[in-house]
MARKOLMI-445238 format. One line per 4 residues: number of its first residue (from 0); their letters; for each residue y, z, x of N, C-alpha, C. Coordinates in steps of 0.1 Angstrom, whole numbers, always signed. Layout:
NUM) A) Y,Z,X,Y,Z,X,Y,Z,X; ... .
END
This chain:
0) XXXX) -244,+917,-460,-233,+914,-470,-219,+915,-462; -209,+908,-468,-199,+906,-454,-189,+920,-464; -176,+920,-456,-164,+929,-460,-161,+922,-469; -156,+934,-473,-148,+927,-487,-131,+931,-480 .
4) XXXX) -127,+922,-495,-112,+914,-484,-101,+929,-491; -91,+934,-486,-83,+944,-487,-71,+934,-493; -65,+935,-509,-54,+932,-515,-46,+932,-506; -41,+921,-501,-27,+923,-487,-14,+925,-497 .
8) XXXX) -9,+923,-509,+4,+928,-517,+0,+941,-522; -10,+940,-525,-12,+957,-531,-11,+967,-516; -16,+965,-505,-13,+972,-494,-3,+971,-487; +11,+968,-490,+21,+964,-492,+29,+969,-500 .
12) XXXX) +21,+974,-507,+34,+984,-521,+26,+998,-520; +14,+1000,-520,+10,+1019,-522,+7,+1018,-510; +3,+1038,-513,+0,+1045,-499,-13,+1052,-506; -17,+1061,-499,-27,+1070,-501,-20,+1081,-498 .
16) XXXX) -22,+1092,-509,-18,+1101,-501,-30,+1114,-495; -27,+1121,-491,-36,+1131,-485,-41,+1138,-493; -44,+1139,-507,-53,+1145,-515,-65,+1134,-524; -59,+1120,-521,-61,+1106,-520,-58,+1102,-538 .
20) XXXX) -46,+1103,-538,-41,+1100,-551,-33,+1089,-546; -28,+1076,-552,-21,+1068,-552,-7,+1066,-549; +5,+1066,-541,+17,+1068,-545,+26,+1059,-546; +29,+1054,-555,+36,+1033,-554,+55,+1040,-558 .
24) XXXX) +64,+1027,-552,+76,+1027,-559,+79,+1028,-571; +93,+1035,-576,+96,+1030,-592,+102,+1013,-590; +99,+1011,-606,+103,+994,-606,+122,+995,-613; +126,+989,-608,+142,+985,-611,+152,+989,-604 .
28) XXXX) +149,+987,-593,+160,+994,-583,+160,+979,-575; +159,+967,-580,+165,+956,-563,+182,+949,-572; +182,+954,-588,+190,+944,-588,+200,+950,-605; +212,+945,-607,+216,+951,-623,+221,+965,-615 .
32) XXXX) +224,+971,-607,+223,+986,-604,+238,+989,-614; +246,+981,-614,+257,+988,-618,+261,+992,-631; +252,+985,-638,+249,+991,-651,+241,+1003,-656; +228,+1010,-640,+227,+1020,-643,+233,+1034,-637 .
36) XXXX) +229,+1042,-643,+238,+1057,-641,+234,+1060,-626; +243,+1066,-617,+237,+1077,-608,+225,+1084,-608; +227,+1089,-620,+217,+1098,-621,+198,+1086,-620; +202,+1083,-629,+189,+1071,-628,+185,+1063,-616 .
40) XXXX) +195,+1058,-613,+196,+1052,-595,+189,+1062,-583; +195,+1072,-585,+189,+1082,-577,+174,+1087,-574; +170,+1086,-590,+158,+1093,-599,+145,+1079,-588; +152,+1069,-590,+144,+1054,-589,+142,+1052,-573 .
44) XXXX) +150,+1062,-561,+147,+1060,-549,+135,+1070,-550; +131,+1075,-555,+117,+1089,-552,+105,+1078,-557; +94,+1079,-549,+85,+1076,-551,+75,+1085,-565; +64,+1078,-571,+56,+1082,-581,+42,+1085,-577 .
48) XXXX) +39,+1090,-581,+17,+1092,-584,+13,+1082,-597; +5,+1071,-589,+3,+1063,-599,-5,+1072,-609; -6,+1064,-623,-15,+1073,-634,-28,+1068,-636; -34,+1079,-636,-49,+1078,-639,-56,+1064,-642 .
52) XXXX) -47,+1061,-652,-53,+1047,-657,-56,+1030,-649; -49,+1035,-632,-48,+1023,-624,-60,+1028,-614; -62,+1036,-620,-66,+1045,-601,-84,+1036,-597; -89,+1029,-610,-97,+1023,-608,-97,+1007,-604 .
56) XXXX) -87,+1003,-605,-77,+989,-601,-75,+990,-592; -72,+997,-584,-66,+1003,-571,-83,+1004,-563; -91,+1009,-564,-107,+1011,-559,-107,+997,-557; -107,+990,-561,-110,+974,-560,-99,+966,-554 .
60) XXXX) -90,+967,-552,-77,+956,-544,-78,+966,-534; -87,+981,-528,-79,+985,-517,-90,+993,-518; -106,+984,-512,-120,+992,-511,-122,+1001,-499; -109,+999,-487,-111,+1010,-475,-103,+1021,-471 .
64) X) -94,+1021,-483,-84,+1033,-481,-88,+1041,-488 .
END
């Protein structure tokens, strides 16, 4: 049976992390910034733990991480 093929955009936006939970960007930070607050702007450079409900989405676009 041959390899299966690794999501090249999805490995391109997450990581794994070392307890092997998912970690992706927040969405709204490329553009509009001036309309939001500092505070939100800020909030939106920190990365996230994707939630439970992708984690099986993720097993399949990204079978060797």
């Amino acid at each position: 049976m041959p390899k299966m093929k690794t999501h090249r955009a999805t490995a391109k936006r997450v990581k794994r992390t070392g307890s092997g939970l998912w970690k992706r960007s927040n969405a709204g930070k490329s553009h509009l910034l001036a309309t939001k607050n500092s505070k939100r702007r800020r909030r939106l450079r920190e990365s996230v733990i994707m939630s439970a409900a992708d984690r099986g989405r993720m097993a399949r676009l990204m079978p060797y991480s």
